[in-house]
Every structure is written in C-alpha cells, then in structure tokens.
C-alpha positions as CSV (number, residue, x, y, z in Angstrom):
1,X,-0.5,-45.2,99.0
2,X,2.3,-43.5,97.1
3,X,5.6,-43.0,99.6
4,X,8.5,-40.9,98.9
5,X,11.3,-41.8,97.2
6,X,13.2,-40.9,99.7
7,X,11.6,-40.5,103.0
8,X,14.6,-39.2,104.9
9,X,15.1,-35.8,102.3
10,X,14.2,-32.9,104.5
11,X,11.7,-30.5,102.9
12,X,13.3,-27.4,100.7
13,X,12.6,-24.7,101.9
14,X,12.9,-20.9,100.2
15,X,13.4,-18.0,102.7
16,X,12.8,-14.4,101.1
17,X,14.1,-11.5,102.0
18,X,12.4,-9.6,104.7
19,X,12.7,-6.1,103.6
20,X,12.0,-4.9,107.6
21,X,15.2,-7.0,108.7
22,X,18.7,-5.0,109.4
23,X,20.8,-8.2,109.1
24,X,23.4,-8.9,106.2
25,X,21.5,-10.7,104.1
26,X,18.0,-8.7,104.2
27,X,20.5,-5.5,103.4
28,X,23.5,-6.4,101.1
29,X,23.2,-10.3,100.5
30,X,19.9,-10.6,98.6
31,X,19.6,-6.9,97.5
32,X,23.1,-7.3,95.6
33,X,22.4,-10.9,94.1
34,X,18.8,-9.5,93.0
35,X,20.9,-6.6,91.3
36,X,23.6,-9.0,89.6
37,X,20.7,-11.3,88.0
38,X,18.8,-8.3,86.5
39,X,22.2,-6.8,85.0
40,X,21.5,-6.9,81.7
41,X,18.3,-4.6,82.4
42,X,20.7,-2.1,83.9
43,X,23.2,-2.1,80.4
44,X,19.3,-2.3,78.7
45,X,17.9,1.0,80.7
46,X,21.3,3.1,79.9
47,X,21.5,2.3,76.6
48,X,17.4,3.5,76.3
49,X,17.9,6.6,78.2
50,X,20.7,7.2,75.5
51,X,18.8,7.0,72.9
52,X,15.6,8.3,74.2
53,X,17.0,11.9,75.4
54,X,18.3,13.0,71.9
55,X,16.0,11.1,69.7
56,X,15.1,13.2,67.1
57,X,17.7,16.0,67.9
58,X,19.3,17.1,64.8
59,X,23.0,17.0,66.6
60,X,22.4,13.9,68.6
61,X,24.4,12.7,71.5
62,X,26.8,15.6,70.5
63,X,24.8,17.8,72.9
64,X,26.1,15.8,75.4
65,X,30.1,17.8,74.9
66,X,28.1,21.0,73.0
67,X,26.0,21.7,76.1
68,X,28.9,22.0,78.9
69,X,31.1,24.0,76.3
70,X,28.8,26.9,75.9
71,X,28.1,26.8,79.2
72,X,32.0,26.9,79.6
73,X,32.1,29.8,77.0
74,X,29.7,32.0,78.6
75,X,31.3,31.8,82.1
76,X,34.9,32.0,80.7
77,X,33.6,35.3,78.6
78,X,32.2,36.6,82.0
79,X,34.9,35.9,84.1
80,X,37.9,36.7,82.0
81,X,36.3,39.9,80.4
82,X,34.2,41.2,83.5
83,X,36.5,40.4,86.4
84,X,39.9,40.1,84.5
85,X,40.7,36.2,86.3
86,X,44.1,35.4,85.5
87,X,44.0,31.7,86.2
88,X,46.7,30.0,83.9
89,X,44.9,28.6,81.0
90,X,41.4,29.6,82.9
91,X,39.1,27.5,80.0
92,X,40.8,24.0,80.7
93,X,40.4,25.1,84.5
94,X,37.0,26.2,84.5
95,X,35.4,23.2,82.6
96,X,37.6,20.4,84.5
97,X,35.6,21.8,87.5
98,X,32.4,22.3,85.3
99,X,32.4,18.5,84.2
100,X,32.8,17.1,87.3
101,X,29.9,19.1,88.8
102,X,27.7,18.2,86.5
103,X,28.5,15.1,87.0
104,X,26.7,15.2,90.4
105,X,24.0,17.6,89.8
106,X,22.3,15.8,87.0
107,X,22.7,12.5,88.8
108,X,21.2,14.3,91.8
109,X,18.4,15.7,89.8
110,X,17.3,12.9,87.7
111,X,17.9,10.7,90.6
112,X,15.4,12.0,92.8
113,X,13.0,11.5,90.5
114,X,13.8,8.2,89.2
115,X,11.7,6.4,91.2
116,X,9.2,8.4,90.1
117,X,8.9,8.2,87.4
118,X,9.6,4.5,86.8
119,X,6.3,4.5,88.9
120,X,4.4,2.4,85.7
121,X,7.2,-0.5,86.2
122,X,7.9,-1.0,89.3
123,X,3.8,-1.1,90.1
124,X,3.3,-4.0,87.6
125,X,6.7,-5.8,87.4
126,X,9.2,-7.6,89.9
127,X,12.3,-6.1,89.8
128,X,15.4,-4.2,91.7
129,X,14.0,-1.0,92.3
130,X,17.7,0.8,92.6
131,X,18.4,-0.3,89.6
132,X,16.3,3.7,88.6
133,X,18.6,5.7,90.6
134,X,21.8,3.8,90.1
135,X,21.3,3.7,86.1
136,X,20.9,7.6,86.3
137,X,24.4,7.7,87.5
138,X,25.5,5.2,85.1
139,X,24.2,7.3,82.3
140,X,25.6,10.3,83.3
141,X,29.2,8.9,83.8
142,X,29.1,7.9,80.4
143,X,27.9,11.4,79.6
144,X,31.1,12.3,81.3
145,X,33.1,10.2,79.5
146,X,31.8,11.9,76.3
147,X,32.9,15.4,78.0
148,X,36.1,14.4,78.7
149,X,37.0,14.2,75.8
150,X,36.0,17.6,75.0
151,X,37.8,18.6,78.0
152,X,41.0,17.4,75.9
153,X,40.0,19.8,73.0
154,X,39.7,22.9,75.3
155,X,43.5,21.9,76.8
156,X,44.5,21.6,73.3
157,X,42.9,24.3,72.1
158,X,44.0,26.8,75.6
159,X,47.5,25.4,75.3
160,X,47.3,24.0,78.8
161,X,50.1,21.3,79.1
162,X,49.3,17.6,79.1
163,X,50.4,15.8,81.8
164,X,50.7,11.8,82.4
165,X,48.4,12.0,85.6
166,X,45.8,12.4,83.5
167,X,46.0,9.2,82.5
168,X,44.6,8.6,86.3
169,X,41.7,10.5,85.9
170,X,38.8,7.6,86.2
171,X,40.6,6.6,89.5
172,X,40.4,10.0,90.4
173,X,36.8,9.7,89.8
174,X,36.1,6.9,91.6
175,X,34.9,8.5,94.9
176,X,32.9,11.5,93.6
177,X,31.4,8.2,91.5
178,X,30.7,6.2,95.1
179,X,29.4,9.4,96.6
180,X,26.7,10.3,93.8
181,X,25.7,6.7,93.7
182,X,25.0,6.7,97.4
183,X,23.2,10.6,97.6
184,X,21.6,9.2,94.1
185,X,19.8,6.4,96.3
186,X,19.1,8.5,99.1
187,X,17.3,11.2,97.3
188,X,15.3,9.0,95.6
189,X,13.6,7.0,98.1
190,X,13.2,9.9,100.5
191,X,11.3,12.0,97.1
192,X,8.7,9.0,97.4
193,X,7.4,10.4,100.2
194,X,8.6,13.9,100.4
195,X,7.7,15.4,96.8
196,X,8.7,18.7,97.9
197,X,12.4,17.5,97.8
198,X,12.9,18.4,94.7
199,X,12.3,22.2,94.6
200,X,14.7,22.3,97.9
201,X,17.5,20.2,96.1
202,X,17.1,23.2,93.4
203,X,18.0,25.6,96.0
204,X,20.8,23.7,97.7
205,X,22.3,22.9,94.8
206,X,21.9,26.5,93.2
207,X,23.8,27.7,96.4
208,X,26.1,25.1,96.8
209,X,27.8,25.6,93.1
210,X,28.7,29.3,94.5
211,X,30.2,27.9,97.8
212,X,31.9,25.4,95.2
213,X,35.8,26.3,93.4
214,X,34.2,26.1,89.9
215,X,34.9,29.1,88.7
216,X,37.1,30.7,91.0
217,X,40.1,29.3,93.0
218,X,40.4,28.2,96.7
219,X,43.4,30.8,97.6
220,X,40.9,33.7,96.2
221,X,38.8,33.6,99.8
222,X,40.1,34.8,103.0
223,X,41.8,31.2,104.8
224,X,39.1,32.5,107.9
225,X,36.4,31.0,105.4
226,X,38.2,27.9,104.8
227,X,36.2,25.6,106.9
228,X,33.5,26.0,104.1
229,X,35.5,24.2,101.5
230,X,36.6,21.7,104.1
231,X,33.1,20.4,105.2
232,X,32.2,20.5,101.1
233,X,32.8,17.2,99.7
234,X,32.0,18.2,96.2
235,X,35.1,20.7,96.8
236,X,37.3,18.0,97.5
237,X,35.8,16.0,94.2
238,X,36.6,18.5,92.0
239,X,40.0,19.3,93.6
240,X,40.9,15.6,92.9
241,X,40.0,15.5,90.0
242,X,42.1,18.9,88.8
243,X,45.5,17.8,90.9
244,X,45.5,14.9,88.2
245,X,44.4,16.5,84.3
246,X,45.0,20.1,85.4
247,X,47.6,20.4,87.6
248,X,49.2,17.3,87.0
249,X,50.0,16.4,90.3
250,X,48.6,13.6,92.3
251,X,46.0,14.6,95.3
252,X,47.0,14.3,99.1
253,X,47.5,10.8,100.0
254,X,44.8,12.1,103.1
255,X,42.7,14.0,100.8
256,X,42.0,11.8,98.8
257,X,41.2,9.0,101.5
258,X,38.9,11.5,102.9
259,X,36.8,12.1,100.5
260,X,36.8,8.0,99.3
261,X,35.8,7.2,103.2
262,X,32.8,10.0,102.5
263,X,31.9,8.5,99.2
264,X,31.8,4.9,101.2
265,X,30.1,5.9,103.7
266,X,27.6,8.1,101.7
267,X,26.7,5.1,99.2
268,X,26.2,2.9,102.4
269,X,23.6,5.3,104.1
270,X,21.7,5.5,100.5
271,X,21.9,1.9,100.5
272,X,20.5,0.9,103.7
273,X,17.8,4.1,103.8
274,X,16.8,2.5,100.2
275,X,16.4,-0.9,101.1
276,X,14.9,0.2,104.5
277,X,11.8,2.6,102.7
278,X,11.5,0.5,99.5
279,X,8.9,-1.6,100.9
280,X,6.5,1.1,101.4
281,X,6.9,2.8,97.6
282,X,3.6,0.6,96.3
283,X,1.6,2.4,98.8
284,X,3.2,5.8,97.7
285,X,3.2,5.4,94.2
C-alpha cells in the first residue's frame, strides 16, 4: 500500500469563477486576471482589424485621416457657404468636434456587434469574451490617434493658433475613452439578445449628433434649452476636448470631474452587465 509523502498536505483545491456570483472576485478579480493573461491576443486582434479593414485598399490606412476630412470639407462648405457661420477658424473647430464623435460612434457601432460576430470563436475557444468589445475601442483610439494628426494639418492649414494645452489632449481624452469602453460593453452583451438594438442605436445616434455642439456652438441655442447639453455627456466630451487643442484653455476643474465620474461609472455598469449576461451568450449564439 503506497502512502503519501506527506500525509498531513491538505488537498489543492481550484475554485472557478461563478459567473452568477456578485462578489469581488466573480466580477473584477478573475475577470481582470483572465484579461491580463490573454493580453497579447488583445495587441494580436487590433493589429488584425488594422490590417484586415484596408487590405487591399489602394490608399491604405490613410482612409483612416482621408475619411473624417472630407467629411469635414463637406460640412465646412455647407455651413460656411449656406448659413454664413463665423466661428473663428470654423475647420480646426468643426473637425476637433468631428474626431472626437467619431470616436464614440464607431466604437458604439462596431461594439454592439462584436460579440457577434466573434460568434465562430468564442463557441469553440476559451477565452475573455470582452476582450471583442474592448479591442473595438482600442482600434478606434488608435484610428484617432491617426486623425489627430490631421487635426494638426487643418490648424495649420486654417491658421488657428497652437497652443501648449494641446499637449494635454490624451488626458483630455481619457474619460470620453472610459465612457465608450463601458457603453462599448454594454451594447454588446445586451445585442446578444436584443438584435433589434442595432437599428435603434442608428436612430439614437443619428439624433443625438444634432442635439450634439459639432457643428454649431453651445451659445447659438436659447440658455432655456440648455439642460439638453447638460444631461449630454458626449457634449461635455467634446467640450473637453476643444478647451485644450482649440481653445487652449484647460476645462472646469467640475466639468471635467463630471464627466470622468460618468465615464467611471458608465464603464462599471458595462462591466458588471457584461460579466453578469456573458454566461448565457453560448445559448444565444
């Protein structure tokens, strides 16, 4: 009879995390050391979508600044020639704001769908599932990065002044980046099971980018309709973002808080709705 060799150990034993559970570790602990070990496939899945959306496109990843700046062109044509706006240096104005909405938008879009359509891999293969949504909004910052500098062509280019708060622009970013990461989550688990999602995020988002100081600036509405920039956080992004490379002025100390506490908050609710519904997306699927 074989004995241990050493009869006192206590048996190992490995917990998993219950995917039904509310505590710490069910939500943040194991979901966010799940996420650190399969890091490399994160850098692996931007770097593919990269690749993958211009492959075989004459121009390349140059459609990534080309797109926003005829876009740009044809609203600063419309809106300098049709309605006479005399913004100050109305181009670097209008595609500071542009940039940044994009930003969200295509994360929004192509995070709804991301679980989706990584439907093949995560049926067949053991991994994070928000690594899809939160590699959507990876991808699209760097697409951001690309239209920045654009962004520093049209100032150039306008003869809008250069200031040295725009040297503070990714920290200006920062919260619209929390808040798209969260929403990007959110989205994306509740499309699993409510396909229709999509066609009402169209809509939203179609209305919202009127109700949004893109193209036109807060002062131009009466200050009776103020509320409706107040309760939009994507007004307060883009504002942010402006005081700093347009304006060259730093945001409200309490602005900016707000709208950090909304992108915390935000990413939190996507995180815990995520892990919360992820367990049922094999049956969905």
């Amino acid at each position: 009879m074989t004995t241990p060799a050493n009869p006192t150990q206590e048996p190992v034993t490995y917990v998993r995390a219950d995917r039904a559970a509310w505590d710490f570790h069910n939500l943040v602990q194991m979901p966010l050391a799940e996420l650190f070990q399969f890091k490399e496939l994160v850098r692996n899945i931007v770097t593919r979508d990269l690749k993958v959306r211009y492959k075989r496109s004459i121009f390349g990843i140059l459609w990534t600044v080309a797109a926003p700046l005829m876009q740009m062109i044809v609203m600063w044509t419309v809106f300098t020639q049709a309605f006479k706006v005399q913004t100050p240096y109305f181009a670097a104005y209008l595609f500071s704001g542009l940039i940044t909405w994009n930003l969200f938008t295509q994360s929004s879009a192509a995070g709804a769908v991301s679980i989706l359509n990584a439907a093949g891999l995560i049926t067949k293969i053991k991994m994070p599932r928000v690594i899809f949504p939160l590699t959507v909004v990876v991808n699209n910052l760097v697409n951001l990065a690309f239209s920045f500098v654009a962004l520093i062509i049209v100032m150039a280019l306008s003869g809008a002044p250069f200031h040295a708060t725009i040297l503070l622009a990714p920290f200006m970013l920062l919260p619209l980046a929390i808040f798209t990461m969260g929403w990007a989550m959110l989205v994306s688990a509740v499309m699993v099971f409510f396909r229709d999602l999509q066609y009402f995020l169209d809509i939203a988002l179609g209305a919202l980018f009127y109700l949004t100081p893109i193209m036109w600036e807060p002062s131009a509405i009466p200050a009776k309709y103020h509320w409706i920039l107040s309760i939009n956080p994507l007004a307060k992004y883009i504002h942010i973002f402006r005081q700093s490379v347009y304006a060259g002025q730093l945001p409200e100390p309490e602005v900016y808080a707000s709208a950090l506490l909304i992108g915390i908050a935000t990413f939190a609710i996507g995180w815990v709705v995520f892990q919360r519904l992820q367990r049922k997306f094999l049956y969905w699927l």
